[in-house]
N, C-alpha and C positions, 0 to 999 in steps of 0.2 A: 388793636386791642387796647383797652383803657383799663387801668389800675385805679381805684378810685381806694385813699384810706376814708372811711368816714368813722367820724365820733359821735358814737350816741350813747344815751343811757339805757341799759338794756332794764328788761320786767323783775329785776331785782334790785333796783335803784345801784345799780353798777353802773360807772362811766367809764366804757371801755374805745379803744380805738383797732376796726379792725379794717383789713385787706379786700376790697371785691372787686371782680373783674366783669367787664361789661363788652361785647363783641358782636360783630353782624359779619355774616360772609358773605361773599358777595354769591352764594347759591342763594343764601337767604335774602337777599335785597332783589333775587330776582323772584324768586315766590312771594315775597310780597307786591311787588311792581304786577305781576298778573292775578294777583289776589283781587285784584280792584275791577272793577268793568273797564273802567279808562282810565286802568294804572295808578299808581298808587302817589305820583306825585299829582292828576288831576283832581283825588279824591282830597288830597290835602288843600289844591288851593281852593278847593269847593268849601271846605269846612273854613277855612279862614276866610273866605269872602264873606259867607253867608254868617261869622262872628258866632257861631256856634260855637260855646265856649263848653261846654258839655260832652261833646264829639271829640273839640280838641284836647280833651282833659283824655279823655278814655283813647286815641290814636296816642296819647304822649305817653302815658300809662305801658299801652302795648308795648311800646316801642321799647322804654325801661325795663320792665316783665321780659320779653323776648331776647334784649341783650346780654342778659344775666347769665351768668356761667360758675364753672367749678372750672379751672385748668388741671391739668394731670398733673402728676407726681412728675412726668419726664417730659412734658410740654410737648408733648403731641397731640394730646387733645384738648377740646373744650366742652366740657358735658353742660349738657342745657336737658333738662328735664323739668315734665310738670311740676315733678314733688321738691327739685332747688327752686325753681320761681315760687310756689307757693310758698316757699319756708321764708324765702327774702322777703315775699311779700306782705309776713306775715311779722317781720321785725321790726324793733323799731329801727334802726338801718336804713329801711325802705323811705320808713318815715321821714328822717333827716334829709334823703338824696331827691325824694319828688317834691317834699317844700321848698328845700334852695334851687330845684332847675325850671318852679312854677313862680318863684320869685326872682330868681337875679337870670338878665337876660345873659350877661356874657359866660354864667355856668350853663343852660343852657344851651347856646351854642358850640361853647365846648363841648359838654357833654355830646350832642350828635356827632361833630366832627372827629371824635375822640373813637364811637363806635365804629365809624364806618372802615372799610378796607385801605389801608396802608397807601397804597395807589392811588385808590380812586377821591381819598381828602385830598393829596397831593396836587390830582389834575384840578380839584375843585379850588385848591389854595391859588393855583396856576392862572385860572380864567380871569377875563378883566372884567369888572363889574356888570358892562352889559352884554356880554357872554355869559353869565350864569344864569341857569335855568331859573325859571320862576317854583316857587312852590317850595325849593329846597333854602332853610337855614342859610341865614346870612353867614359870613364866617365873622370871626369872634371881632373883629373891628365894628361891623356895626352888626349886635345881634338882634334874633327876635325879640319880640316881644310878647312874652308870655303871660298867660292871663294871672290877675294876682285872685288869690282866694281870701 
């Protein structure tokens, strides 16, 4: 799970700093991986081959959107609903956290690494350069490279 404080000015020219958390389980990394025809990490290098920068704006988007959470009051759960992604989505919050991960590459990579399961960053931190899969996020030494807007 990733705790992200971000500072923005909210639609009352308030500059406030607040808490939000951002998470994937790993049920959810397998409904997305069969979401795809040929998987969800083919779909990715298909879009980054072919520099579709439109596709990779709207899968980076998802991605954001989809990890977004409310954690419980007693940390057993993580509530993910239409109506918290729409309200995140609709802050400026959001604003702040998709311009600096479509600008700076090593947030970015943080930020994925950040969402994925405990574990499964681990093995990924683990593998040696040419043992990592293609398609997935570099890890934060050398990161993506995100499209700039």
């Amino acid at each position: 799970m990733l705790k992200r404080n971000i500072t923005f000015t909210d639609f009352n020219d308030v500059k406030v700093t607040e808490e939000f958390y951002f998470n994937i389980s790993r049920a959810e990394l397998i409904e997305m991986e069969v979401s795809e025809v040929d998987g969800l990490k083919a779909a990715v290098e298909k879009i980054i081959a072919s520099k579709d920068m439109k596709s990779l704006i709207r899968e980076f988007k998802k991605i954001v959107l989809d990890s977004y959470g409310v954690k419980s009051e007693d940390g057993k759960r993580f509530i993910k609903t239409e109506q918290l992604r729409d309200e995140f989505a609709q802050s400026a919050a959001y604003d702040v956290l998709f311009m600096e991960l479509c600008t700076n590459e090593t947030s970015a990579a943080n930020f994925i690494m950040g969402i994925l399961p405990t574990e499964l960053a681990a093995e990924l931190n683990n593998l040696s350069p040419q043992d990592k899969p293609k398609g997935l996020p570099p890890l934060p030494m050398r990161p993506p490279k995100p499209p700039v807007l």
